[in-house]
C-alpha positions in Angstrom: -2.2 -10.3 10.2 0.2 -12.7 8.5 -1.9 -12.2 5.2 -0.4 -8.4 4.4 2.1 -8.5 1.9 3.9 -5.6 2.6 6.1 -6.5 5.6 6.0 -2.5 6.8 2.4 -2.3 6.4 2.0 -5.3 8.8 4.6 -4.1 11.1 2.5 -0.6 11.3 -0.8 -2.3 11.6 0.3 -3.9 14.5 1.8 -0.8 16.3 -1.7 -0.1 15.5 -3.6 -2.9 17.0 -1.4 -3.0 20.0 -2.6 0.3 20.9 0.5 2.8 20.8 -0.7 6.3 20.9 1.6 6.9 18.0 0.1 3.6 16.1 -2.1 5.4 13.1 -0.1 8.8 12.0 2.4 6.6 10.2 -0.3 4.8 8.3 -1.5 8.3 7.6 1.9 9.5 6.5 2.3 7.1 4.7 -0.6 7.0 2.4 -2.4 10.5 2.4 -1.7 11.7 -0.4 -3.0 8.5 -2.6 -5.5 8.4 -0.5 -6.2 12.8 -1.4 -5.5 12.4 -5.0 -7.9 9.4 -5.3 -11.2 11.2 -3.2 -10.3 14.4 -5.4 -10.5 12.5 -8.6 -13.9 11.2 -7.4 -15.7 13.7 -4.9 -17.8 16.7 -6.2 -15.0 19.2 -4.5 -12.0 19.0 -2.6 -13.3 20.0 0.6 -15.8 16.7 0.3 -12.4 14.9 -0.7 -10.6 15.8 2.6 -13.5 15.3 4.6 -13.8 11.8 3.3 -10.1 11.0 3.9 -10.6 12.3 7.6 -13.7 10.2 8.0 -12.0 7.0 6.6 -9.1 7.3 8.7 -11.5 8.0 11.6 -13.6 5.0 11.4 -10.3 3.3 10.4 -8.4 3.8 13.6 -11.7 2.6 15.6 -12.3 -0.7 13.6 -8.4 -1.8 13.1 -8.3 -4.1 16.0 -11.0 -6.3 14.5 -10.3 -5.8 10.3 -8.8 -8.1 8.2 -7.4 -6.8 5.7 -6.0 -9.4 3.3 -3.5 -8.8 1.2 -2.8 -4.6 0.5 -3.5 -2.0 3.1 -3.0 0.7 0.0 -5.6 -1.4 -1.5 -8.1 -1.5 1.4 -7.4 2.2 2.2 -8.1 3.8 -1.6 -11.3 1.2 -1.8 -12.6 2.7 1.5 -12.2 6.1 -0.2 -14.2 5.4 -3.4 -17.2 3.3 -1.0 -17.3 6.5 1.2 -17.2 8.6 -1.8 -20.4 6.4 -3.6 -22.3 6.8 -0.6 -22.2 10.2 -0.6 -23.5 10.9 -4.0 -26.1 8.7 -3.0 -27.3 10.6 -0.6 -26.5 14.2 -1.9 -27.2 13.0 -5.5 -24.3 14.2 -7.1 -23.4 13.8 -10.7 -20.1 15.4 -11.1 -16.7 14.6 -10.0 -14.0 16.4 -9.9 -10.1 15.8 -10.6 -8.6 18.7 -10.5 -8.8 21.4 -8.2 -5.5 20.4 -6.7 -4.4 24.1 -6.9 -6.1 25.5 -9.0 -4.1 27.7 -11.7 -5.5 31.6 -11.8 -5.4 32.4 -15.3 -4.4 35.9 -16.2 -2.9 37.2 -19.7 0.1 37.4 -18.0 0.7 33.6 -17.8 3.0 31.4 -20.2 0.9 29.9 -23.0 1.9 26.2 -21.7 0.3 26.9 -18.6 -3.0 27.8 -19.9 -3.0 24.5 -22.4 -2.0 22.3 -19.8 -5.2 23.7 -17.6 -7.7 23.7 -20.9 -6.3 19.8 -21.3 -6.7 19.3 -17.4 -10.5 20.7 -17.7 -11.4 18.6 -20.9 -10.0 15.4 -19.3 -11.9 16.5 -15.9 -15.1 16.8 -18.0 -14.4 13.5 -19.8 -13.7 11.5 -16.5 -17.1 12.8 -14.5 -19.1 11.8 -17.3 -17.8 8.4 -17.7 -19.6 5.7 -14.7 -18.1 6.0 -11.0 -17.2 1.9 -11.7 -14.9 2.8 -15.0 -13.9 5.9 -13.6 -12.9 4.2 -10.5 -11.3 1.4 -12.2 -9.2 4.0 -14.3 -7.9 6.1 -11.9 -6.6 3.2 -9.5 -4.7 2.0 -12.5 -3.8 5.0 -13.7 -2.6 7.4 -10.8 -2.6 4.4 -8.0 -0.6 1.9 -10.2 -2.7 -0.8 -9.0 -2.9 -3.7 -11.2 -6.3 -5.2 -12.2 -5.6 -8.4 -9.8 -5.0 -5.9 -6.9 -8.2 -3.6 -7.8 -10.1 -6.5 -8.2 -9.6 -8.6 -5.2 -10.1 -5.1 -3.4 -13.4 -4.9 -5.2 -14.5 -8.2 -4.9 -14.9 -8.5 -8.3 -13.9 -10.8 -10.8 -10.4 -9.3 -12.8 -12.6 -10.0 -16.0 -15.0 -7.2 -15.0 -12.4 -4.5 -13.9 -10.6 -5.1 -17.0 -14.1 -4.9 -19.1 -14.5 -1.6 -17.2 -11.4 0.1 -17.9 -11.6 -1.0 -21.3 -15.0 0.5 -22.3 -14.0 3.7 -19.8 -10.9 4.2 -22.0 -12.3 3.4 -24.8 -15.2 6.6 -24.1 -12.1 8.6 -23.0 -10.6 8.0 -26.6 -13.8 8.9 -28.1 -14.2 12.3 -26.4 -10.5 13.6 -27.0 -11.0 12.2 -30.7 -14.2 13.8 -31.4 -14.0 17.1 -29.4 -17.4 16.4 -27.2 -18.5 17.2 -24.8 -20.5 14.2 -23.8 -18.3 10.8 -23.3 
């Protein structure tokens, strides 16, 4: 247990493995909402997303007496999301993600002119991300909207830093190429 960094996380893990009833809601307090953003970014639809954040912390709160977790709890929590999140388009063979459909903006005439760019740009980069590979698009939207560094991703991955950084770099650069050329294919 010693080998968590975060001194909180290990103080809530072992609430957790002691048994208290109250042992896994603050874990799930606590990191929801990364845990949301990143199923939304990679499900086919938010429904899927919540269900898979359920599910992990469900098979998380059975297992935790017996995981180690080595370093980041954040770390081991997100990766859980995107494996769960694989595995299901495995099996339902689904080529699209999604990373918007936070709440969804209704577009009318009557709404400000900024609000309907800022939903075309959220679309385009929504198209541009689900066309790019689940590895690059995973690898870019733990950096990007997790913060993780590429050490962190990379020792959650079990992959070598030289490949996630090889993967957000060709990602990125495909992103580039589809805001720069307009197309609709990365």
């Amino acid at each position: 247990m010693r080998n968590v960094e975060n001194k909180e996380d290990r103080l809530l893990l072992e609430r957790l493995r002691k048994g208290y009833a109250d042992g896994l809601k603050p874990i799930y307090e606590k990191y929801k909402i990364d845990m949301l953003a990143v199923a939304i970014a990679m499900a086919p639809d938010r429904p899927t997303a919540e269900d898979v954040v359920h599910d992990v912390f469900i098979s998380f709160a059975g297992i935790a007496r017996y995981i180690k977790i080595r370093k980041n709890l954040k770390s081991y929590l997100l990766t859980c999301i995107a494996n769960r999140i694989r595995n299901i388009k495995k099996v339902d063979c689904h080529c699209a993600a999604s990373i918007g459909n936070m709440d969804s903006v209704v577009r009318t005439n009557i709404l400000p002119d900024h609000v309907l760019t800022a939903a075309e740009e959220g679309e385009r980069l929504q198209q541009a991300l689900a066309a790019l590979p689940d590895s690059q698009k995973e690898v870019i939207l733990l950096h990007h909207m997790e913060g993780l560094r590429f050490q962190t991703i990379a020792k959650s991955q079990g992959e070598s830093i030289n490949t996630i950084q090889s993967r957000y770099r060709y990602g990125m650069r495909k992103l580039r190429a589809f805001f720069a050329g307009g197309n609709k294919n990365v």
